[in-house]
N, C-alpha and C positions, 0 to 999 in steps of 0.2 A: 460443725455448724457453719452456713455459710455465713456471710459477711452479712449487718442489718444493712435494710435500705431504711435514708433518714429522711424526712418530711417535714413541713411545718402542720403541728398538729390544727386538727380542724375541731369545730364544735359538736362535731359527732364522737371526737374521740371522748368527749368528756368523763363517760362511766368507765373506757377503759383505763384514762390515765389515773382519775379516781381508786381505783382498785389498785393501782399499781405503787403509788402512794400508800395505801390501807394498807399494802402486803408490804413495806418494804419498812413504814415504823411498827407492824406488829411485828415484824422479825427483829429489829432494835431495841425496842421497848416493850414488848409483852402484851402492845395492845395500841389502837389507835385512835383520836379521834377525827379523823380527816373525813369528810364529805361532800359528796357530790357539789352542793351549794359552795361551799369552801371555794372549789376549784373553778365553778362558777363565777363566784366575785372576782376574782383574781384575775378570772378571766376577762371581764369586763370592761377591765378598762387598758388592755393588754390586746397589741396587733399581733394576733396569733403568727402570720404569715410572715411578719419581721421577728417577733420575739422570742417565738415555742419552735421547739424541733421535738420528735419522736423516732426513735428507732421503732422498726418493726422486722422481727425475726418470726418466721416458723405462723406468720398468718397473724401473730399480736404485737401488741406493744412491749416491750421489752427494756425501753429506758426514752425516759422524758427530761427536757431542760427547758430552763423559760429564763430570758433577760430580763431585769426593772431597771429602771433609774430613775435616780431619787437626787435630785439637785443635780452636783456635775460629779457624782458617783454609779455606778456600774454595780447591778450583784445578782448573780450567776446562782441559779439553783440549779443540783442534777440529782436525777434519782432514776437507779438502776432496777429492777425487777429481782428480788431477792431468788432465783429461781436459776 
């Protein structure tokens, strides 16, 4: 496989990181409740182009991460494409 190219996700990607998300706690957990709107808020108040990155391998996404800070703490989400 080659190597992903990484990017800051844009608000097009929305459905696909969406699903990538859906797929990655129905493979955890047997089932999800995550949603396009979800990702949405979150994104809202989140500088995509500082805080999100996206890998994209084989033409999709493939693994997403986003920054918060919350006071003078840091917290790192990542989530891979169970696939």
């Amino acid at each position: 496989m080659a190597a992903a190219a990484l990017s800051p996700a844009r608000a097009a990607d929305a459905p696909e990181v969406t699903g990538l998300i859906a797929a990655l706690e129905t493979a955890l957990y047997g089932q999800t409740t995550f949603f396009q709107a979800d990702l949405e808020e979150e994104w809202s108040d989140t500088d995509l182009e500082r805080d999100t990155c996206v890998a994209r391998a084989g033409g999709r996404i493939v693994g997403y991460a986003v920054t918060h800070k919350r006071g003078g703490f840091w917290r790192v989400q990542a989530h891979v494409h169970p696939d």
